[in-house]
Biopython code that builds the backbone (N, CA, C, O; Angstrom):
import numpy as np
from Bio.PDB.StructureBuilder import StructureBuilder

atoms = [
    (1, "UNK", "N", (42.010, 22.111, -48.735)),
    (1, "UNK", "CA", (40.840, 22.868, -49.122)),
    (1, "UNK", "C", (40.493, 23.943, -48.086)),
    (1, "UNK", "O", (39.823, 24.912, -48.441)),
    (2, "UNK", "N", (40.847, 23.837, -47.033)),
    (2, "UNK", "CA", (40.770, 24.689, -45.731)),
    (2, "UNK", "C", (41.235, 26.759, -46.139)),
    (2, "UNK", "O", (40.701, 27.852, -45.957)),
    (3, "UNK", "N", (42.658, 26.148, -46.816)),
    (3, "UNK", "CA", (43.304, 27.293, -47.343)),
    (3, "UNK", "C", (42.350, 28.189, -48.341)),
    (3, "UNK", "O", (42.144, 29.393, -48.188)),
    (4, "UNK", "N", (41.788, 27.338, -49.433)),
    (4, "UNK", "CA", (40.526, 27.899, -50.288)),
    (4, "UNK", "C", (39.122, 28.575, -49.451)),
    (4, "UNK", "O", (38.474, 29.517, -49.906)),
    (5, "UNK", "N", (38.833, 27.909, -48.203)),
    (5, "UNK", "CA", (37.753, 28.491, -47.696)),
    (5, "UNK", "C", (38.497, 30.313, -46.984)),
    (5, "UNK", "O", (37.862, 31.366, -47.049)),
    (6, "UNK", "N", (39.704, 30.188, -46.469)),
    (6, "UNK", "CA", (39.691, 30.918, -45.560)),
    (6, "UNK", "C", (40.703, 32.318, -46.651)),
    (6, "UNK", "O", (41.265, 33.253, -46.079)),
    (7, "UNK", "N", (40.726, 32.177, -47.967)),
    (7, "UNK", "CA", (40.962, 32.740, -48.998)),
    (7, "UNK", "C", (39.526, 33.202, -49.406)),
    (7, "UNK", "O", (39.522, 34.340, -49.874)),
    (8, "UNK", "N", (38.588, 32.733, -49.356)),
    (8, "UNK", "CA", (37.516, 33.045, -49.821)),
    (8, "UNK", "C", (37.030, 34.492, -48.427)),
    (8, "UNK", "O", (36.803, 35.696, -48.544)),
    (9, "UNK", "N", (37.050, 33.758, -47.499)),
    (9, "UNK", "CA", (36.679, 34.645, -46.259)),
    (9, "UNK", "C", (37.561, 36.066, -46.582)),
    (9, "UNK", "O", (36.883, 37.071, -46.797)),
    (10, "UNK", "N", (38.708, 36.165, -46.615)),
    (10, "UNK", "CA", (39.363, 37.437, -47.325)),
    (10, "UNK", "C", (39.150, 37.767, -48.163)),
    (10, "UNK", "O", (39.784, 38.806, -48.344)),
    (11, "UNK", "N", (38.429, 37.477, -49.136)),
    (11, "UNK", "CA", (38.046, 38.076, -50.239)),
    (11, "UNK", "C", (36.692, 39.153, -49.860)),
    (11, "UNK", "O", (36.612, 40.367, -50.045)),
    (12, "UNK", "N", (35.803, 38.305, -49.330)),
    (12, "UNK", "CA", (34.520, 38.714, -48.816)),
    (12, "UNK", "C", (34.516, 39.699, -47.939)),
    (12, "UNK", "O", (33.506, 40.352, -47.673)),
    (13, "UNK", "N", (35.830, 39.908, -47.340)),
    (13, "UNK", "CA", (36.109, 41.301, -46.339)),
    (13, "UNK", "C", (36.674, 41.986, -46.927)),
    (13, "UNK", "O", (36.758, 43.147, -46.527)),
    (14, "UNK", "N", (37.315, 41.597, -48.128)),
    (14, "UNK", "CA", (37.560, 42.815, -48.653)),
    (14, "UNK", "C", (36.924, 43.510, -49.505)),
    (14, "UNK", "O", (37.186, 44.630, -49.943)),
    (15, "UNK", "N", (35.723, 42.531, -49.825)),
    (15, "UNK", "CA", (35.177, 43.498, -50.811)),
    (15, "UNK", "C", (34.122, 44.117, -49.486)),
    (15, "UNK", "O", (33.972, 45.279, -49.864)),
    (16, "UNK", "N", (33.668, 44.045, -48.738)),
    (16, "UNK", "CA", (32.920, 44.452, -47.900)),
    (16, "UNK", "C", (33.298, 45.589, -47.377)),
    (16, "UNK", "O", (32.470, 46.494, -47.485)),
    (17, "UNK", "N", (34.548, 45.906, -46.699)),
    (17, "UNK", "CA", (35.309, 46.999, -46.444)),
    (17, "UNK", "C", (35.588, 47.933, -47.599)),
    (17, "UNK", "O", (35.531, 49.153, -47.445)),
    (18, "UNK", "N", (35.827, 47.485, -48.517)),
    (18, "UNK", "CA", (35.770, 48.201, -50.075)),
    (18, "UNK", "C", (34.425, 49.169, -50.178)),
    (18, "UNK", "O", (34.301, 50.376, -49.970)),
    (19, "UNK", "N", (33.389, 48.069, -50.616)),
    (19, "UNK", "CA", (31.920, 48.728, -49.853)),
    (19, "UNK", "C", (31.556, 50.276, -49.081)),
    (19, "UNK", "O", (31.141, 51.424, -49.246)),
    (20, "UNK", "N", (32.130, 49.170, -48.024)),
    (20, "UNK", "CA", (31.318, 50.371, -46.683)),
    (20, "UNK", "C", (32.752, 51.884, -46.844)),
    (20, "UNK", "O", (32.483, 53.011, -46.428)),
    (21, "UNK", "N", (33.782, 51.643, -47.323)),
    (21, "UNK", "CA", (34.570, 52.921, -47.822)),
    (21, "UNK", "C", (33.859, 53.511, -49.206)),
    (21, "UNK", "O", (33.690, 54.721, -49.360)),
    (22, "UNK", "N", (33.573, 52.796, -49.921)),
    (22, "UNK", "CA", (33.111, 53.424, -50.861)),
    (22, "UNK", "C", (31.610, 54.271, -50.411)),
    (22, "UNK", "O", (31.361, 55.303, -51.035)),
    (23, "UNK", "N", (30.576, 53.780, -49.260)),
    (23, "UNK", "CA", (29.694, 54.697, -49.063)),
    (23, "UNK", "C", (29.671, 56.042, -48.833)),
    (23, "UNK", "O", (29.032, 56.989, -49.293)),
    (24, "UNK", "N", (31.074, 55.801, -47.478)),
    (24, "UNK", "CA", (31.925, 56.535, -46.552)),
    (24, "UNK", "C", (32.222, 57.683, -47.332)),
    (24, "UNK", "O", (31.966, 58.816, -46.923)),
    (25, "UNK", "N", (32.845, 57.411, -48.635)),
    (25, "UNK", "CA", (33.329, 58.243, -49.485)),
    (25, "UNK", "C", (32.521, 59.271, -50.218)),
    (25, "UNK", "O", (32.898, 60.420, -50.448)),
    (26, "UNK", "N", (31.068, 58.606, -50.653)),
    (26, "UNK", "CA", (29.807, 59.263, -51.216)),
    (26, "UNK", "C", (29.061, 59.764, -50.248)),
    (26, "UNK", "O", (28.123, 60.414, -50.710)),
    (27, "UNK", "N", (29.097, 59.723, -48.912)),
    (27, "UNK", "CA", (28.725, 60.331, -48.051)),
    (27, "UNK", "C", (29.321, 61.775, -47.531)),
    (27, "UNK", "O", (28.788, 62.839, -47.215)),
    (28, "UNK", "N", (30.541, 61.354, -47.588)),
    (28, "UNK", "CA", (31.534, 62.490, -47.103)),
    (28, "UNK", "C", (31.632, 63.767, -48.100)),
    (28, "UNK", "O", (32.029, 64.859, -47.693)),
    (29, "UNK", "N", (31.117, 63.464, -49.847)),
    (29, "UNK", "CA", (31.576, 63.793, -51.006)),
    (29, "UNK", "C", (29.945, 65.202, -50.657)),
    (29, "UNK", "O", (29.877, 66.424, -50.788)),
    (30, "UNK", "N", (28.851, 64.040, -50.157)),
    (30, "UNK", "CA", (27.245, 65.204, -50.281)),
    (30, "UNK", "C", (27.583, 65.479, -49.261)),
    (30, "UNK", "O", (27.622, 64.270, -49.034)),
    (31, "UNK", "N", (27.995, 66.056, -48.036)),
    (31, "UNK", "CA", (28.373, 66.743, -47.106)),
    (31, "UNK", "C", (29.061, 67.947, -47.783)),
    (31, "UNK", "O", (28.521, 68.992, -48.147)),
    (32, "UNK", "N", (30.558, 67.541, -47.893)),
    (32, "UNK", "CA", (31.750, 68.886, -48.162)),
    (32, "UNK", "C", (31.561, 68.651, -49.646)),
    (32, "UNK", "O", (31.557, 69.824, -50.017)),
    (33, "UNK", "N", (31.402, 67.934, -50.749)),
    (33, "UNK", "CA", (31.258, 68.438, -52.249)),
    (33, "UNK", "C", (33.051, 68.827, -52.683)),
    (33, "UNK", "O", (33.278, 69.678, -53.543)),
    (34, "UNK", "N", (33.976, 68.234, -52.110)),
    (34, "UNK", "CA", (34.973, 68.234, -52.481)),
    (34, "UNK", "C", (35.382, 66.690, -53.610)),
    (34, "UNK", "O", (35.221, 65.487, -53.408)),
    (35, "UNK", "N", (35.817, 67.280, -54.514)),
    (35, "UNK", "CA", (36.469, 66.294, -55.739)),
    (35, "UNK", "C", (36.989, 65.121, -55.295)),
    (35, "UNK", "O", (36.691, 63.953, -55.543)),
    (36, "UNK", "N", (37.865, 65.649, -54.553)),
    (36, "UNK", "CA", (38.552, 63.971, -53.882)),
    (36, "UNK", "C", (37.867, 63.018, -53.541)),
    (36, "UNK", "O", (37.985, 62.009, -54.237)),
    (37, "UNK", "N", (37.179, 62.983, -52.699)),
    (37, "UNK", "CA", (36.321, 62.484, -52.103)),
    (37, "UNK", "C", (35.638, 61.401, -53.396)),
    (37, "UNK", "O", (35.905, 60.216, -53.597)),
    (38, "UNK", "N", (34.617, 62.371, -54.195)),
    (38, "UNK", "CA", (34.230, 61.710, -55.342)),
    (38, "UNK", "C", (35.590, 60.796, -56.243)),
    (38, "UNK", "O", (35.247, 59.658, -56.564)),
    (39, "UNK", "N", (36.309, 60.995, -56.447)),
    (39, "UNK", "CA", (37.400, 60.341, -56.942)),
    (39, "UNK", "C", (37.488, 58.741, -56.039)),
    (39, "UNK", "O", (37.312, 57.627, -56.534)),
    (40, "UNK", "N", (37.776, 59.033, -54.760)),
    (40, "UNK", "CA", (37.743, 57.961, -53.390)),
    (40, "UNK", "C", (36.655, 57.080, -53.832)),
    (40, "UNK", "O", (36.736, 55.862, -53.676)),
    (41, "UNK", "N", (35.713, 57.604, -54.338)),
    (41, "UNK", "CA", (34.323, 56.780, -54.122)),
    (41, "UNK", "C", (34.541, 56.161, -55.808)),
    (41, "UNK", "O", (33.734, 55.342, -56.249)),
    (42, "UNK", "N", (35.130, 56.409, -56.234)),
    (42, "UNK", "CA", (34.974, 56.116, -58.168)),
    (42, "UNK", "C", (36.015, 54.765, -57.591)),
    (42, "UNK", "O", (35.513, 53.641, -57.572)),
    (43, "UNK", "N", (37.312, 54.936, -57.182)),
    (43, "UNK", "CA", (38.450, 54.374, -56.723)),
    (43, "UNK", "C", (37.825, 52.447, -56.128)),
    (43, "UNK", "O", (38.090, 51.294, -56.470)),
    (44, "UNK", "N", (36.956, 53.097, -55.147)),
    (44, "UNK", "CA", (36.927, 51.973, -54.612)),
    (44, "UNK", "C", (35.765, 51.248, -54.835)),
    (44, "UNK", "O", (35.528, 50.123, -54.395)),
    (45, "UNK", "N", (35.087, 51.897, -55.499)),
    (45, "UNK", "CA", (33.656, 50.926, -56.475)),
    (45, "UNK", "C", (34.592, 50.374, -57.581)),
    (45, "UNK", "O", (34.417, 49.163, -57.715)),
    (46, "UNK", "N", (35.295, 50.756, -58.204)),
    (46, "UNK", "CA", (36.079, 50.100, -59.253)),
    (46, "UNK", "C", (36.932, 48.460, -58.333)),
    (46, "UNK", "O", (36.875, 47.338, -58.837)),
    (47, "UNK", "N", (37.440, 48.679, -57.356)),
    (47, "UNK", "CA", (38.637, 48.099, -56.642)),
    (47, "UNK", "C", (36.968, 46.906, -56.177)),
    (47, "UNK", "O", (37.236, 45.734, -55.911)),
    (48, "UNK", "N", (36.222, 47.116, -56.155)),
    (48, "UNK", "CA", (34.776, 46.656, -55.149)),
    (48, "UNK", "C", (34.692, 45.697, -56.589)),
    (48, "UNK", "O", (35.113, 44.543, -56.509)),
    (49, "UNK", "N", (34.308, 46.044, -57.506)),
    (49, "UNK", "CA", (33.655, 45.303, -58.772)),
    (49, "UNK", "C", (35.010, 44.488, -59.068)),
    (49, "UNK", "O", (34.721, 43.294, -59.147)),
    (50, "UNK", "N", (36.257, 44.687, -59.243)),
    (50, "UNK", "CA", (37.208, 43.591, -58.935)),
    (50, "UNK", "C", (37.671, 42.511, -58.201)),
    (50, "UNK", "O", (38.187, 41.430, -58.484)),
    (51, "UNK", "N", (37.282, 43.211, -56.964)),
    (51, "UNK", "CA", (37.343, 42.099, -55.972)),
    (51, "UNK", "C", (36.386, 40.922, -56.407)),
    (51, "UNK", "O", (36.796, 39.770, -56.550)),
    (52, "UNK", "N", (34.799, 41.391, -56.649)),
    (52, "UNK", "CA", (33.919, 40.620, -56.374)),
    (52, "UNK", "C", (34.288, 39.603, -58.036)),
    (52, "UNK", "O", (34.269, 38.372, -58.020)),
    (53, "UNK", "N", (34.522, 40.218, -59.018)),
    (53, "UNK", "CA", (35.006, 39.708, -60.575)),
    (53, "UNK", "C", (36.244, 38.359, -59.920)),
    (53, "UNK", "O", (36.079, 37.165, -60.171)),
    (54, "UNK", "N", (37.136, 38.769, -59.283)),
    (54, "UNK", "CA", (38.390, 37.825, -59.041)),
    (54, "UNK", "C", (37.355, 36.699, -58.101)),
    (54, "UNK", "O", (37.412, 35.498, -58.364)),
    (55, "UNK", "N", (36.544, 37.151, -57.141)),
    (55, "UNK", "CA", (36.012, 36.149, -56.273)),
    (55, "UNK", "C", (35.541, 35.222, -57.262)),
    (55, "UNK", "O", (36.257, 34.242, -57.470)),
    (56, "UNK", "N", (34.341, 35.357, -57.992)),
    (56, "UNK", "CA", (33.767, 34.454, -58.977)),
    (56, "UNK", "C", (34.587, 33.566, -59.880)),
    (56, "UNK", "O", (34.201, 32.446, -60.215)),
    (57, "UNK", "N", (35.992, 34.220, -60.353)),
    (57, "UNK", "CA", (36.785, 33.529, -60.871)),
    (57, "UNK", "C", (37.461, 32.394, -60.056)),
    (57, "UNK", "O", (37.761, 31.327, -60.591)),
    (58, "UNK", "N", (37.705, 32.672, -58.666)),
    (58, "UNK", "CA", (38.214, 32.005, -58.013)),
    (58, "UNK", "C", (37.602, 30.568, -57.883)),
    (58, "UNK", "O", (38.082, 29.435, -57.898)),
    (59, "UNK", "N", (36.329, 31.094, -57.747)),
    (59, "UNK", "CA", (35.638, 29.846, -57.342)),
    (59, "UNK", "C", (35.001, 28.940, -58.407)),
    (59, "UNK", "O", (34.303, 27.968, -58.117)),
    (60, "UNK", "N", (35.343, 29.395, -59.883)),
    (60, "UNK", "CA", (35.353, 28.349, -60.851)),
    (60, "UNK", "C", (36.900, 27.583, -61.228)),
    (60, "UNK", "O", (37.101, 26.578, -61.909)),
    (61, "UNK", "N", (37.628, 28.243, -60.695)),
    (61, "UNK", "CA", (38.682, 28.110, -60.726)),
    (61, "UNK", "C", (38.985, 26.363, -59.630)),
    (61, "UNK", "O", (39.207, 25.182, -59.898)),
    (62, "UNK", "N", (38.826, 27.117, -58.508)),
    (62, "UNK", "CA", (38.452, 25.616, -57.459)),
    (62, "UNK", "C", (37.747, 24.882, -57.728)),
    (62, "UNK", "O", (38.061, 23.782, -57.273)),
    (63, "UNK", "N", (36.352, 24.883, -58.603)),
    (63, "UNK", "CA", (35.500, 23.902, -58.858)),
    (63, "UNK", "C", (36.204, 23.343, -60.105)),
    (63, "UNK", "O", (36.025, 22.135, -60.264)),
    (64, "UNK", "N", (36.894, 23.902, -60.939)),
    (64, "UNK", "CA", (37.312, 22.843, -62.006)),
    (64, "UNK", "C", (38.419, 22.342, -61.293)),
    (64, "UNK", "O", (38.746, 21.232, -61.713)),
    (65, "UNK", "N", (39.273, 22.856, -60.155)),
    (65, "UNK", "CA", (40.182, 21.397, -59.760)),
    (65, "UNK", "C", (39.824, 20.455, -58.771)),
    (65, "UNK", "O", (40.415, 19.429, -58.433)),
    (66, "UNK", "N", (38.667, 20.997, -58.313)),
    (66, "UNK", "CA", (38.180, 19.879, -57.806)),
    (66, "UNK", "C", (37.573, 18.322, -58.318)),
    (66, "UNK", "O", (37.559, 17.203, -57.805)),
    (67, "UNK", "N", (36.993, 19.024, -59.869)),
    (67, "UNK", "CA", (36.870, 17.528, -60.520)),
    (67, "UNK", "C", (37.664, 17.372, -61.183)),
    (67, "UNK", "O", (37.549, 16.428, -61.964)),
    (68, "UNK", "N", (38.817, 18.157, -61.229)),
    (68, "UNK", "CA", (40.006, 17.444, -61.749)),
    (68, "UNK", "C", (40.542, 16.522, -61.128)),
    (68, "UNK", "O", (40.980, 15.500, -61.654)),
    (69, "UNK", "N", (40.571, 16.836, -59.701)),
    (69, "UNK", "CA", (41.327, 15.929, -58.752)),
    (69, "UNK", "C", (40.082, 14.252, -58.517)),
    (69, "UNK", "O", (40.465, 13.298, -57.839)),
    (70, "UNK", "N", (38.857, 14.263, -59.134)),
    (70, "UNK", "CA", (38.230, 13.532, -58.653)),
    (70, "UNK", "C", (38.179, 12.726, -59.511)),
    (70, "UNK", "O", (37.999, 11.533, -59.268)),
    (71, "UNK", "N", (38.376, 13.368, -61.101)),
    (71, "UNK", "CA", (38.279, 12.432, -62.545)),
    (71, "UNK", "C", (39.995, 11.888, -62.098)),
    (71, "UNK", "O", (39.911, 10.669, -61.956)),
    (72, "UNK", "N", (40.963, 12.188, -61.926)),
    (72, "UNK", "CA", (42.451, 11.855, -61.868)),
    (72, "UNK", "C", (42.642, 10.553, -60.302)),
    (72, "UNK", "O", (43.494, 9.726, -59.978)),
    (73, "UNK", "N", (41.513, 10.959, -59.807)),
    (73, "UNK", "CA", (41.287, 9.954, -58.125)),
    (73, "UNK", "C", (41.354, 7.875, -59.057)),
    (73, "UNK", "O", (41.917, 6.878, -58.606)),
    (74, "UNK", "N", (40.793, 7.978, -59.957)),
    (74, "UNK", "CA", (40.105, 6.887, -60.851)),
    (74, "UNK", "C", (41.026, 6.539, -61.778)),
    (74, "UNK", "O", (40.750, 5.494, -62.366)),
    (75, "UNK", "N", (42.273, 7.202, -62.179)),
    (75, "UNK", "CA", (42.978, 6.618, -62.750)),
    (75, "UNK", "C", (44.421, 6.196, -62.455)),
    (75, "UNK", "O", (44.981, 6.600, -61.436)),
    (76, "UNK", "N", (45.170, 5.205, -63.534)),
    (76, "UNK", "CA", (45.734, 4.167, -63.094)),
    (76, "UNK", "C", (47.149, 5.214, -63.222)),
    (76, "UNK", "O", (47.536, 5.879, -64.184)),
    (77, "UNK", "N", (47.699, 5.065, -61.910)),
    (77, "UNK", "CA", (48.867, 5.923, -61.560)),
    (77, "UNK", "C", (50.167, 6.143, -62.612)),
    (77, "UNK", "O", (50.811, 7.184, -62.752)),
    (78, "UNK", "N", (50.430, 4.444, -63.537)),
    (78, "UNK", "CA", (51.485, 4.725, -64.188)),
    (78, "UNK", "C", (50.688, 5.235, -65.612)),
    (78, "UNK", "O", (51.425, 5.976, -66.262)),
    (79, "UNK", "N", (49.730, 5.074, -66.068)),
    (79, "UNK", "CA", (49.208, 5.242, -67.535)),
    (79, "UNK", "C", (48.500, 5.498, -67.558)),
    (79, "UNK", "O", (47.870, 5.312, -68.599)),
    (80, "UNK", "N", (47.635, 6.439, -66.037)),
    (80, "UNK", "CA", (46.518, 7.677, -67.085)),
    (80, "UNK", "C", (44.973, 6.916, -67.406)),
    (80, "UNK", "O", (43.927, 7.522, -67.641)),
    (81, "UNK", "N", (45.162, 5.367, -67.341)),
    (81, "UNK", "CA", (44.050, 4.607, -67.853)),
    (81, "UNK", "C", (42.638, 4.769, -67.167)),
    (81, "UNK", "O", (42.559, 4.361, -66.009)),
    (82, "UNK", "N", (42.097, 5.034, -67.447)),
    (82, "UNK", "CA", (40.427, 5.313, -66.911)),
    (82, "UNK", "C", (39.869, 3.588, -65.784)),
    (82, "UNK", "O", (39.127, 2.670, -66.134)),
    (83, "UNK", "N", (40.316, 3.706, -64.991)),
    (83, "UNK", "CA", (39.891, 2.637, -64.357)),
    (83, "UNK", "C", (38.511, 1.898, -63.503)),
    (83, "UNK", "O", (38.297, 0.839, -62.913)),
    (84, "UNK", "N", (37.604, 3.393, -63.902)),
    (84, "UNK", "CA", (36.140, 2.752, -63.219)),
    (84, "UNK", "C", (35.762, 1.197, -63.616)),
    (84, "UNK", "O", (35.490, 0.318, -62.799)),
    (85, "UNK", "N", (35.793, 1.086, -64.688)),
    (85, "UNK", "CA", (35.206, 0.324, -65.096)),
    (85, "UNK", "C", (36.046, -1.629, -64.309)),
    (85, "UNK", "O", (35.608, -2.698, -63.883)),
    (86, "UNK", "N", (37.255, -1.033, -64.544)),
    (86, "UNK", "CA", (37.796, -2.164, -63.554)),
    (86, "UNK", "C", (37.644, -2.143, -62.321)),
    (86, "UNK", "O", (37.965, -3.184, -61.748)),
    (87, "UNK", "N", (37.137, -1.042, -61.496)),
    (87, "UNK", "CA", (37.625, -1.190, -60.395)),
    (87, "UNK", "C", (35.472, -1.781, -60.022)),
    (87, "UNK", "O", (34.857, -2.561, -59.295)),
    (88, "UNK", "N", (35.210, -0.853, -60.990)),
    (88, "UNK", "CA", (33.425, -2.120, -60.648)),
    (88, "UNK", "C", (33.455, -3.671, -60.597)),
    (88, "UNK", "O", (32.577, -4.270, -59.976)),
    (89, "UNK", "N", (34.489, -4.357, -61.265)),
    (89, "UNK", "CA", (34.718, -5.971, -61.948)),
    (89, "UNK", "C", (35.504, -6.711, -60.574)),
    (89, "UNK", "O", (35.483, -7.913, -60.306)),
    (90, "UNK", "N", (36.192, -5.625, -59.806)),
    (90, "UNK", "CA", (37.102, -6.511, -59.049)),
    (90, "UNK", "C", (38.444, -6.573, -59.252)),
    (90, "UNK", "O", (39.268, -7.030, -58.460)),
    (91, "UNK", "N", (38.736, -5.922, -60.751)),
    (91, "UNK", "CA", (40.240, -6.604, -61.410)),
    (91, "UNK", "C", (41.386, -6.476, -60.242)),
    (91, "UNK", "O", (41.234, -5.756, -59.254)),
    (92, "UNK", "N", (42.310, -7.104, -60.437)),
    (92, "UNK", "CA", (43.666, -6.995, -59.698)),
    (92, "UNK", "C", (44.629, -6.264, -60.269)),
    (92, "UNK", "O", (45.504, -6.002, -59.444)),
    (93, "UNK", "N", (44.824, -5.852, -61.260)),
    (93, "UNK", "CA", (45.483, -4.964, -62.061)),
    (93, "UNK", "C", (45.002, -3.829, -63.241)),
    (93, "UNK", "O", (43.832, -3.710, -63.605)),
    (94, "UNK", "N", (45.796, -3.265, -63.607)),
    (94, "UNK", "CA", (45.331, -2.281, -64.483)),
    (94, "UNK", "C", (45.551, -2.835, -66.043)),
    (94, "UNK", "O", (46.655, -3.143, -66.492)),
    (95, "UNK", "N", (43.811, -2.932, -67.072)),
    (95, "UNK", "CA", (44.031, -3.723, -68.593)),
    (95, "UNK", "C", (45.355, -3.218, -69.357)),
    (95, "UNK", "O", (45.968, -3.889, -70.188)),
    (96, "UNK", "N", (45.619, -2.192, -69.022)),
    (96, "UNK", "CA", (46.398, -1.191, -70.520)),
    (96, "UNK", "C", (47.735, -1.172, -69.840)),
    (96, "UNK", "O", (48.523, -0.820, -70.718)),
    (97, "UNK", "N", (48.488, -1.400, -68.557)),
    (97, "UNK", "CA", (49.585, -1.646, -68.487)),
    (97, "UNK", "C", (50.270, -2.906, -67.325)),
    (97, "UNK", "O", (51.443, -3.270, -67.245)),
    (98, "UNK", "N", (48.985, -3.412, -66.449)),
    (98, "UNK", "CA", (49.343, -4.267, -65.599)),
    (98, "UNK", "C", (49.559, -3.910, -64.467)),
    (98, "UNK", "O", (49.780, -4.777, -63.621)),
    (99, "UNK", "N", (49.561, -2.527, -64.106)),
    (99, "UNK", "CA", (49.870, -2.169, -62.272)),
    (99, "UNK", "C", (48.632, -2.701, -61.367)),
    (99, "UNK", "O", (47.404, -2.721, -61.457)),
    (100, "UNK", "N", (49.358, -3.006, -60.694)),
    (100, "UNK", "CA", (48.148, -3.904, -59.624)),
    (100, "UNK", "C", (47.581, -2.364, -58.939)),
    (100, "UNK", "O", (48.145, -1.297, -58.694)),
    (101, "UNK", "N", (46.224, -2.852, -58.789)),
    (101, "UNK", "CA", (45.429, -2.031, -57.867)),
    (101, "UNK", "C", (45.319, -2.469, -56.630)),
    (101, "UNK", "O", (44.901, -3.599, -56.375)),
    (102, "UNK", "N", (45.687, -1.611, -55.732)),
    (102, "UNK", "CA", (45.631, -1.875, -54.640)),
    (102, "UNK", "C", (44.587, -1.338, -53.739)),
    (102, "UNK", "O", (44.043, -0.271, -54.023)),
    (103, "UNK", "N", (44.269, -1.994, -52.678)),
    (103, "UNK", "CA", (43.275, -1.820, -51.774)),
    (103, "UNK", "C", (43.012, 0.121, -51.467)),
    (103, "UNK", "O", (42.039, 0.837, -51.706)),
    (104, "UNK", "N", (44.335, 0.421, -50.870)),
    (104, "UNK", "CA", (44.468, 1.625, -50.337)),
    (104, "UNK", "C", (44.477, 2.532, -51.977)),
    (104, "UNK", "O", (45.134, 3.570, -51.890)),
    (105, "UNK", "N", (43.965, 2.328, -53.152)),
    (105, "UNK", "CA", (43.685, 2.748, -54.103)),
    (105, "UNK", "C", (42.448, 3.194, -54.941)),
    (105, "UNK", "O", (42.070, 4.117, -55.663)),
    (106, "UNK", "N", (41.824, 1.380, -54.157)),
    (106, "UNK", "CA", (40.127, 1.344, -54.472)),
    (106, "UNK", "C", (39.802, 2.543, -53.448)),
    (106, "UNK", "O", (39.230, 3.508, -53.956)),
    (107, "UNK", "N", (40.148, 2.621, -51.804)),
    (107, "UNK", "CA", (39.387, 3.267, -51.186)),
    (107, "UNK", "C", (39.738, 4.751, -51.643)),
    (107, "UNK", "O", (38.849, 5.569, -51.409)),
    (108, "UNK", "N", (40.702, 5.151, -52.155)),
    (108, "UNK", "CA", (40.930, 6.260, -52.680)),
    (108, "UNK", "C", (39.871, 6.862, -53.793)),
    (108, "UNK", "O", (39.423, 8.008, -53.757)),
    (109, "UNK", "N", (39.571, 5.909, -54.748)),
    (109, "UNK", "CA", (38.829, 6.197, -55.668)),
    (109, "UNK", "C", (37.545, 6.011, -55.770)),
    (109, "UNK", "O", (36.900, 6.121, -56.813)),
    (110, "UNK", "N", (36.941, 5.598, -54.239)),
    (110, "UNK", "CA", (35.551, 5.435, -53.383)),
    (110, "UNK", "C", (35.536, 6.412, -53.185)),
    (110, "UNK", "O", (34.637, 6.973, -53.810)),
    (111, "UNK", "N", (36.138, 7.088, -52.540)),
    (111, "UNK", "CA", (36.261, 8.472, -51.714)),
    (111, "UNK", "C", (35.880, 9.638, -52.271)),
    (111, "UNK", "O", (35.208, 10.581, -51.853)),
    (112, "UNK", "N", (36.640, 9.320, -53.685)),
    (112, "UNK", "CA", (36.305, 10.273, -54.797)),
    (112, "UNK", "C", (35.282, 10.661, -55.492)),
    (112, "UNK", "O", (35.118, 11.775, -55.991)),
    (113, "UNK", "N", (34.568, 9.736, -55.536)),
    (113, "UNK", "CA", (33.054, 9.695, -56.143)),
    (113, "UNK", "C", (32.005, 9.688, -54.911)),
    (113, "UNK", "O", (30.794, 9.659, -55.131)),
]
sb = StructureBuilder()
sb.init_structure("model")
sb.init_model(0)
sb.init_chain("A")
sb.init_seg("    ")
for serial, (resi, resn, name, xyz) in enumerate(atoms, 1):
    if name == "N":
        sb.init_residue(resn, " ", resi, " ")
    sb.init_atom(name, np.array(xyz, "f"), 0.0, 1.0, " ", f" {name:<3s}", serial, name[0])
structure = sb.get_structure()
């Protein structure tokens, strides 16, 4: 998850630098009134509203695998089986195919919730 935070941090500089060029650009444009310039500034407000569009995506993106990984923490490794409910009872195995639950499994699926 480390990789996701410090992906996020690049995002946020880039749209920031995006930004402060795009002022740069509308600044430079009411000074000299040359075209380019205005173009520069169209360029990177567009590239600015993308960045920040991909950021938001990103981060629903991570939040749905995060409870993916937390609903999948709870179930039974060979068959998928929804195991809260056993693992509240104590059981020693899994109802729907028999794999034993193991210790280093419960704490896995403590962890998770």
């Amino acid at each position: 998850m480390a990789l996701y935070a410090f992906h996020r941090v690049l995002i946020v500089f880039a749209i920031l630098f995006d930004f402060a060029f795009t002022v740069f650009c509308i600044r430079r444009y009411n000074r000299s009134g040359g075209a380019l310039d205005l173009v520069w500034a169209a360029l990177a407000s567009f590239i600015t509203v993308a960045f920040v569009y991909y950021l938001v995506l990103f981060n629903r993106k991570v939040n749905r695998l995060r409870i993916t990984l937390a609903a999948r923490a709870v179930l039974c490794p060979r068959c998928e089986y929804d195991l809260r409910g056993s693992l509240a009872t104590d059981t020693i195995a899994c109802p729907e195919c028999g794999e034993p639950i193991t210790d280093e499994f419960r704490r896995k699926a403590a962890a998770a919730a």
